[in-house]
C-alpha positions as CSV (number, residue, x, y, z in Angstrom):
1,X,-58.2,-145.0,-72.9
2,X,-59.0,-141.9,-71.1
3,X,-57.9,-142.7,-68.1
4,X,-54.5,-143.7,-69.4
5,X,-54.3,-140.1,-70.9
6,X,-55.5,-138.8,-67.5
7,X,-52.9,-140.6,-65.5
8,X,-50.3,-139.6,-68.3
9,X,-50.9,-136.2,-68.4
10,X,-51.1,-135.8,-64.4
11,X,-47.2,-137.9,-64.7
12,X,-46.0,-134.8,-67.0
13,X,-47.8,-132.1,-65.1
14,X,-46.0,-133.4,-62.0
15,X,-42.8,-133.5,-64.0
16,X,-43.2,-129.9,-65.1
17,X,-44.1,-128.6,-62.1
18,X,-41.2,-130.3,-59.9
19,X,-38.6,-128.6,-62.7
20,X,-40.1,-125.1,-62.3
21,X,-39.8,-125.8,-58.3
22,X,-36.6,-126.3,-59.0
23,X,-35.8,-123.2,-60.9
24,X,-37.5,-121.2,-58.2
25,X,-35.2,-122.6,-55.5
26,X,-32.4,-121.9,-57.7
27,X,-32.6,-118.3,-58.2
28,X,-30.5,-116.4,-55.6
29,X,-31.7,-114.4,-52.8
30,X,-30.8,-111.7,-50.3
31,X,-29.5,-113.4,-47.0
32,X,-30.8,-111.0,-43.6
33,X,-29.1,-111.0,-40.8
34,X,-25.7,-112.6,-41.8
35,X,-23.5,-110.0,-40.4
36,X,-23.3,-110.2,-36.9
37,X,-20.4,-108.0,-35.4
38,X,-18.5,-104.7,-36.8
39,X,-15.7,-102.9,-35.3
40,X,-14.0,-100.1,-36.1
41,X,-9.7,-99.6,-34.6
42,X,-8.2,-96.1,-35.5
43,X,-4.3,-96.9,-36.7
44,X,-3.8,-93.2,-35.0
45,X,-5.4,-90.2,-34.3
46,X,-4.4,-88.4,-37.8
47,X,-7.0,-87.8,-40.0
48,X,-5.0,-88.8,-42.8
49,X,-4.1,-92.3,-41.6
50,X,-6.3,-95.3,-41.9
51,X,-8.8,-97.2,-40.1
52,X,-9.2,-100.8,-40.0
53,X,-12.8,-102.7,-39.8
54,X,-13.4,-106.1,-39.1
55,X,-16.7,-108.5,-39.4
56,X,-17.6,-111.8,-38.4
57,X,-20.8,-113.4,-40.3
58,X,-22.7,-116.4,-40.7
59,X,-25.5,-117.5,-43.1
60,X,-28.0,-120.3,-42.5
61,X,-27.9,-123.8,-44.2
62,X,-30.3,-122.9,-46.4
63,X,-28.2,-120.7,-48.5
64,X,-27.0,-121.6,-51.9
65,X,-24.5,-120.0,-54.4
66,X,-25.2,-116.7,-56.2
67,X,-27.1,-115.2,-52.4
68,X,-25.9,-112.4,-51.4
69,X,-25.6,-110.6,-48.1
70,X,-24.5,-106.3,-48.2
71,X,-23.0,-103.9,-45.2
72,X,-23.9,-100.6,-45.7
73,X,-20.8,-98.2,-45.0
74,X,-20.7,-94.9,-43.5
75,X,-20.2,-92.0,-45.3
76,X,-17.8,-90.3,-43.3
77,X,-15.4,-93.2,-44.0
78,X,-13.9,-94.1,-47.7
79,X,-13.3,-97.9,-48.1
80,X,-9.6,-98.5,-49.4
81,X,-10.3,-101.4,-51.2
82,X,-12.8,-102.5,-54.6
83,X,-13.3,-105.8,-53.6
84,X,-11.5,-109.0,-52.4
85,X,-12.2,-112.8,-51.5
86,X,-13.0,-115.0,-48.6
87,X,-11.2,-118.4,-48.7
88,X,-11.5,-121.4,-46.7
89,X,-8.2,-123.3,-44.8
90,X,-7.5,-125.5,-48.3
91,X,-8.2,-122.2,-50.6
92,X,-11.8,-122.9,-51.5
93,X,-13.4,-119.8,-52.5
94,X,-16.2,-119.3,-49.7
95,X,-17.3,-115.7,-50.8
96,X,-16.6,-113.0,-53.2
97,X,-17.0,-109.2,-51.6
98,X,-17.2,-106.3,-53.9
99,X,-17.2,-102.9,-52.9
100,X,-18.8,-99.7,-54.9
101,X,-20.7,-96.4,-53.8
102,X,-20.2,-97.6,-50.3
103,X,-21.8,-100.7,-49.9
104,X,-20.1,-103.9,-49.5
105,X,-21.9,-107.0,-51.3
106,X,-20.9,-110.5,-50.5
107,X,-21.8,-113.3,-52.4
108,X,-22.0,-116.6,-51.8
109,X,-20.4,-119.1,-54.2
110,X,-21.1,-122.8,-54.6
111,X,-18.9,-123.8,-51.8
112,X,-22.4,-123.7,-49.8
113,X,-23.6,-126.8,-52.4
114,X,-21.5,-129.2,-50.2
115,X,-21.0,-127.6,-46.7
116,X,-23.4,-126.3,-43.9
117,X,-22.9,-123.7,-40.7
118,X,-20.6,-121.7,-43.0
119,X,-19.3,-118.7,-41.1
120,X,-16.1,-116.3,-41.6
121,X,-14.8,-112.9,-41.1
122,X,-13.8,-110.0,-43.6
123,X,-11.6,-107.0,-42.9
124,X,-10.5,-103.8,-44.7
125,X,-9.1,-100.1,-44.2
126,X,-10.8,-97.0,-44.6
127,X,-9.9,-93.4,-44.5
128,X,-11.6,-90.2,-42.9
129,X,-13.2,-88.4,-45.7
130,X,-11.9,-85.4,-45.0
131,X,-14.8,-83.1,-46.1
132,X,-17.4,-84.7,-43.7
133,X,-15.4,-85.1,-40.5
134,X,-14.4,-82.2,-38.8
135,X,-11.2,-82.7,-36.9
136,X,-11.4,-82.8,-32.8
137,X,-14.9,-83.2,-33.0
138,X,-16.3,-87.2,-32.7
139,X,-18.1,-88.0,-34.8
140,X,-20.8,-91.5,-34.9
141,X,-20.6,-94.2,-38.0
142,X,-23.0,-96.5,-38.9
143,X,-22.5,-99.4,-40.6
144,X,-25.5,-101.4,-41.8
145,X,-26.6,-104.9,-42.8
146,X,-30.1,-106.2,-42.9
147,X,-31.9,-103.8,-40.7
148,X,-29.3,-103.7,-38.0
149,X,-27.1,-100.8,-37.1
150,X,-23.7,-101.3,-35.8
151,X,-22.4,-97.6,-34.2
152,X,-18.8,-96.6,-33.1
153,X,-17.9,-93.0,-32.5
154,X,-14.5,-91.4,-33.8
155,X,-12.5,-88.3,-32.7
156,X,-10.4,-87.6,-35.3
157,X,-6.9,-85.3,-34.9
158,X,-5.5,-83.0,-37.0
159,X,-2.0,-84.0,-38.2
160,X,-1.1,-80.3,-37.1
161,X,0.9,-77.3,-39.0
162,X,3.7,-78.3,-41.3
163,X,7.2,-76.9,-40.9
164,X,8.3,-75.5,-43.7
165,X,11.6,-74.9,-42.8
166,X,13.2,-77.6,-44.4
167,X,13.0,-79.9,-47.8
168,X,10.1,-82.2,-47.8
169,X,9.1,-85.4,-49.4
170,X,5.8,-86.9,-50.3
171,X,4.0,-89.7,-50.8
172,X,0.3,-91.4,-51.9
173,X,-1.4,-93.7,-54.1
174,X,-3.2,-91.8,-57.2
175,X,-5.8,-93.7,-56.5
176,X,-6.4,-94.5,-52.5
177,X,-9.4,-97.0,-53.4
178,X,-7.5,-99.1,-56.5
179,X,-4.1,-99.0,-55.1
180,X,-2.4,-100.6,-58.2
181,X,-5.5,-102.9,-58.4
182,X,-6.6,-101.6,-62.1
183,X,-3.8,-100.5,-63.6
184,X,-0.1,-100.2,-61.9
185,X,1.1,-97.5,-64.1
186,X,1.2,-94.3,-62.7
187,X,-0.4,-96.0,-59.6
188,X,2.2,-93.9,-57.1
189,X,2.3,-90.0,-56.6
190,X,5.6,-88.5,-55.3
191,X,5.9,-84.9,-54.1
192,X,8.9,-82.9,-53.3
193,X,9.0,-79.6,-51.9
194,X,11.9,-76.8,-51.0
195,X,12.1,-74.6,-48.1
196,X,10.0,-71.8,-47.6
197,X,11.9,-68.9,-48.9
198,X,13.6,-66.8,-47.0
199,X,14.4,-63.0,-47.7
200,X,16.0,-62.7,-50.8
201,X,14.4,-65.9,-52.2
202,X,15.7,-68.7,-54.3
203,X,17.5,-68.1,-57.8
204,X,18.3,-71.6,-58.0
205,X,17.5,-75.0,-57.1
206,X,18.3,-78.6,-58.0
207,X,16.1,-81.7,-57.1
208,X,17.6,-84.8,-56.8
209,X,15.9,-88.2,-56.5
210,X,15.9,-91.9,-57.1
211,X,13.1,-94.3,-57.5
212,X,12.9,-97.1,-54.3
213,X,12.7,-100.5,-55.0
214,X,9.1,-101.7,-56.7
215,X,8.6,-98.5,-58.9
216,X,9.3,-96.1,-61.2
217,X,9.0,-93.3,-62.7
218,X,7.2,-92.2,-65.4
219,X,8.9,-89.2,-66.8
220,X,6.4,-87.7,-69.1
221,X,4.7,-87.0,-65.8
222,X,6.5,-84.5,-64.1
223,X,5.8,-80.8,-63.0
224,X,7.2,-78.4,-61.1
225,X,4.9,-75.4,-59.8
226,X,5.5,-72.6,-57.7
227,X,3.2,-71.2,-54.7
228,X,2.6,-70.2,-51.3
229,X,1.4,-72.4,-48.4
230,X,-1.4,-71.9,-46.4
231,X,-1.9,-71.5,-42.2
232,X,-1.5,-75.4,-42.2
233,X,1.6,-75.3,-44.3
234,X,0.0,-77.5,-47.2
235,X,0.7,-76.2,-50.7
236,X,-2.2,-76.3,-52.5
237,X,-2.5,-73.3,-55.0
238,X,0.6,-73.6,-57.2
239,X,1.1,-72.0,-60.2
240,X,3.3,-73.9,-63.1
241,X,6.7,-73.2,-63.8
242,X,7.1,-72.8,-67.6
243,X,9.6,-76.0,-68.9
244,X,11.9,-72.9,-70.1
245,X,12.9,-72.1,-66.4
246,X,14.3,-75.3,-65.4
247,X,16.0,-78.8,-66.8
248,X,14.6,-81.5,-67.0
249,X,16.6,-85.0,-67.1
250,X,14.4,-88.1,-66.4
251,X,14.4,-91.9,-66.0
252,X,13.1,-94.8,-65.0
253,X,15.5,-94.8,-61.7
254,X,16.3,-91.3,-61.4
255,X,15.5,-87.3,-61.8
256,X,17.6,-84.5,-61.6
257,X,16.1,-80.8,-62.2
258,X,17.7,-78.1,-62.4
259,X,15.2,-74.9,-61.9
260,X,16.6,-70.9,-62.8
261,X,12.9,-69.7,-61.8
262,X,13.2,-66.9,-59.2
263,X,11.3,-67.5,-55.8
264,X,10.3,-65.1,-53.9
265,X,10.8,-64.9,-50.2
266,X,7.5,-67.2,-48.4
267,X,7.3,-69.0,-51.3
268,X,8.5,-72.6,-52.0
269,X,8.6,-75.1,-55.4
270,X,6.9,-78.1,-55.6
271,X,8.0,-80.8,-58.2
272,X,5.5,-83.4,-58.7
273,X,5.8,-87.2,-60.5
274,X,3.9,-90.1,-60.9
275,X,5.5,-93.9,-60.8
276,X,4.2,-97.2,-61.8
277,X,4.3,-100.0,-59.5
278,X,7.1,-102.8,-60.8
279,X,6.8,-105.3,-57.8
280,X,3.1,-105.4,-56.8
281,X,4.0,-108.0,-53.8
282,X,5.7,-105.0,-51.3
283,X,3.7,-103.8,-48.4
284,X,5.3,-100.5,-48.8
285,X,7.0,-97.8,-51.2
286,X,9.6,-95.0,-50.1
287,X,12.3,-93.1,-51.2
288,X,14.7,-90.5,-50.5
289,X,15.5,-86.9,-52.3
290,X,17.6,-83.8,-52.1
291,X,16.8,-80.5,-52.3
292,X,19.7,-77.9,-53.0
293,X,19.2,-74.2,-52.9
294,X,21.2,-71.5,-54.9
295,X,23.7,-73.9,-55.1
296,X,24.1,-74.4,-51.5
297,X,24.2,-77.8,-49.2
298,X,21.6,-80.1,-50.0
299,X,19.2,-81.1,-48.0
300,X,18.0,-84.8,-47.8
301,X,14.4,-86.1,-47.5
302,X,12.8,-89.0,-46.7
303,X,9.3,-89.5,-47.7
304,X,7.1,-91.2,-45.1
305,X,6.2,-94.6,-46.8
306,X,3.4,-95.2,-48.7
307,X,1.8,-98.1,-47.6
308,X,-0.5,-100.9,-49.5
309,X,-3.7,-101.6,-47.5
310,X,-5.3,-104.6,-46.8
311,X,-8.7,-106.3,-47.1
312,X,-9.5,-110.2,-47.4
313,X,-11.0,-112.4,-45.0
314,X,-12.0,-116.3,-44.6
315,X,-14.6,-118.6,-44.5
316,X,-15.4,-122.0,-43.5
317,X,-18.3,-124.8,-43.0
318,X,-19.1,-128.7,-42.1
319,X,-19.6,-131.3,-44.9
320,X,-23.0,-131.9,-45.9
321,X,-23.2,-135.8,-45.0
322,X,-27.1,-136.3,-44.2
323,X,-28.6,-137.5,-47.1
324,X,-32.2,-139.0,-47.7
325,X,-32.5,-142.9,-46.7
326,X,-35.9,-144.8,-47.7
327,X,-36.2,-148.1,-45.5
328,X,-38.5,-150.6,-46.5
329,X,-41.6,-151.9,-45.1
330,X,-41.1,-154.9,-42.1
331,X,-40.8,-158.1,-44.3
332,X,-44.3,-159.7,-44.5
333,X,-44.3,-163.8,-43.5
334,X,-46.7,-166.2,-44.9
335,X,-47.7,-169.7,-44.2
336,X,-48.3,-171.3,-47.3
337,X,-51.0,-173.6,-48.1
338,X,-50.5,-177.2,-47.6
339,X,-47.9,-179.1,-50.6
340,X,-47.6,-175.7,-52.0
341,X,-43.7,-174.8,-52.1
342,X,-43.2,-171.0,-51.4
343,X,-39.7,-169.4,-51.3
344,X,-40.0,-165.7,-49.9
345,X,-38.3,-163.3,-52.1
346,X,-34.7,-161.6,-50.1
347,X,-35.3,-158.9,-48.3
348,X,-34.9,-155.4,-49.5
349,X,-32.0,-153.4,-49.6
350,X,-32.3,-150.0,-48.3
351,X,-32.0,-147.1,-51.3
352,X,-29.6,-144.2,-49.6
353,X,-30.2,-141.1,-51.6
354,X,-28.1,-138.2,-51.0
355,X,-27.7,-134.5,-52.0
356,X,-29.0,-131.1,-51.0
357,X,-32.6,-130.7,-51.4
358,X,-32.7,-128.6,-54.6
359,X,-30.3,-131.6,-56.0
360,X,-33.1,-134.5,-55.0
361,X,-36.1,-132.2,-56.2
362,X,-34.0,-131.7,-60.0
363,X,-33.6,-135.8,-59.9
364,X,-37.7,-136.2,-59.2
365,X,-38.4,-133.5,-61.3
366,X,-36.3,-135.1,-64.2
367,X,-37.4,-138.8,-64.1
368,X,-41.2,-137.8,-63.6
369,X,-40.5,-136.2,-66.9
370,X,-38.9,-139.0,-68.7
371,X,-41.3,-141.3,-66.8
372,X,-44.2,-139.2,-68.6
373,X,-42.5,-139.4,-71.8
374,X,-42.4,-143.2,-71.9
375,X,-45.7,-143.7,-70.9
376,X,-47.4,-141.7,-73.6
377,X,-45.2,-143.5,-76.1
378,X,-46.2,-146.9,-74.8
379,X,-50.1,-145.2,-75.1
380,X,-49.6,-144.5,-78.4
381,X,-48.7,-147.9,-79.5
382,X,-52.0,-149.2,-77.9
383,X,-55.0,-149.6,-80.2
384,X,-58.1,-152.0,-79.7
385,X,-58.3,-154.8,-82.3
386,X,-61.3,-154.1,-84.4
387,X,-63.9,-156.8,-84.4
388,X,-65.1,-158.7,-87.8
389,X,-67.9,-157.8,-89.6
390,X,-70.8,-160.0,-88.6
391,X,-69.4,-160.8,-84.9
């Protein structure tokens, strides 16, 4: 009897112990070395135009959904993006990237369950962060994944002075990172400025302007502010106009103020609105104004567009089709005494088990269990018939 409760407990311990194997192999993991190539292309010279990265990776067969691989990004460059997904040819999703604090994690989803040698590539803009990287002076990133440093040296170029001789038009996203990503409304920011005035100023001025197609404008929004530019011609310390000095009338699809403010010669106004993004699918928003000037000829504007940037990338692997095959022993023959009838028994088929190996090792784990479970009930059933008094 002991040794039945012996060999029952070892059946359970080995049950319990496969399962918590299991767990362990389960539990995700940081893969190293997956990236394996960054570059870095400048759009343009301007430091306030974008740069586009690429990445090619790869993570061994051993990975499983839920690891995760990170690229460290340099903080001379903001990422233009939050996060994004890596798909396969048929839409599968291979990888999910999410981007914060700059560092870009990618994890791996279950897609690595039923395919091996996955690989793929990821791409995404950045900008110069203008208070790190001095213009006409190159400058080295480094991005980082896993120990490894991947370098590329940029010379950014100022965009130069602005003329302010003439109206100008303006546009960004509020938010360069989220685009329209979190919320669309008030996801554009449109700026319109007059002429630098000359001797004997401005005592009126009438901006004209209708949204482009994809937006609009959200009225409550609007300023207008008064100011001088700087050496570079960017107009930065405005003052506000009060709403008394000028007229206001507002929609969705158009604006039309009217301002009675005097400006004084060097000086220029700047009216400033934000509009939510109707159409999410264009690649880029624009739109023209026109600037009139104490009641003169107006002058058109057309802002430069403001253009959505891009980050995704794709992912593929083989289909995991070696699985675990137990062949049976070589078939044993016999000669059978003399007048005694044998019939062999047919031979063996062989058992093809397949799956990954944390699949097989939850499938031992579980029938050891159950295996355990039946034995100790068959034990307890079991009790020696007591001998008669006497015998």
């Amino acid at each position: 009897m002991k040794i039945r409760l012996k060999l029952l407990a070892a059946v359970c311990l080995a049950g319990t112990a496969a399962t918590t194997l299991f767990a362990s192999s389960a539990q995700a993991s940081t893969v190293g070395g997956a990236v394996k190539s960054v570059t870095v292309t400048q759009m343009d010279n301007s430091t306030y135009r974008f740069l586009s990265v690429h990445m090619t990776w790869c993570v061994p067969d051993t990975s499983q959904a839920g690891d995760t691989f990170t690229l460290a990004l340099p903080p001379q460059l903001t990422a233009l993006t939050k996060g994004f997904a890596m798909q396969d040819p048929s839409g599968k999703t291979v990888a999910n990237a999410k981007v914060a604090a700059d560092l870009a994690t990618f994890t791996l989803t279950d897609y690595l369950a039923t395919h091996i040698a996955v690989c793929g590539t990821a791409y995404f803009d950045e900008a110069f962060n203008l208070n790190s990287v001095p213009a006409n002076k190159s400058t080295t990133v480094t991005y980082r994944s896993g120990g490894t440093d991947f370098t590329t040296v940029l010379t950014p170029r100022p965009s130069g002075v602005i003329t302010r001789g003439s109206a100008l038009k303006f546009g960004a996203w509020t938010n360069p990172t989220a685009q329209d990503s979190i919320t669309p409304v008030g996801a554009l920011h449109w700026m319109i400025d007059t002429p630098q005035a000359p001797p004997g100023g401005y005592s009126n001025v009438v901006f004209a302007d209708t949204s482009g197609l994809g937006q609009a404008f959200d009225c409550p929004t609007l300023t207008l502010s008064i100011g001088t530019p700087d050496t570079l011609g960017i107009f930065s310390n405005g003052v506000a106009v009060p709403s008394s000095h000028y007229v206001n009338v507002c929609s969705a699809s158009g604006i039309k103020v009217t301002a009675t403010a005097a400006v004084p010669r060097g000086e220029l106004l700047h009216l400033s609105v934000l509009a939510t993004v109707t159409d999410p699918h264009l690649n880029a928003y624009t739109d023209t104004a026109s600037v009139g000037v104490n009641r003169g000829v107006q002058q058109t504007s057309k802002a430069q567009a403001v253009l959505r940037t891009s980050a995704g990338g794709n992912g593929a692997g083989t289909l995991r089709t070696t699985g675990v095959v137990l062949t049976p022993p070589s078939k044993v023959v016999s000669t059978p005494p003399s007048g005694f009838a044998f019939t062999p028994p047919s031979p063996l088929v062989p058992l093809a088990v397949t799956g990954t190996p944390a699949q097989l090792l939850l499938s031992l784990a579980v029938s050891l269990t159950a295996l355990g479970v039946l034995l100790l009930v068959a034990a307890s059933r079991m009790r020696p018939t007591p001998r008669e008094p006497g015998r």
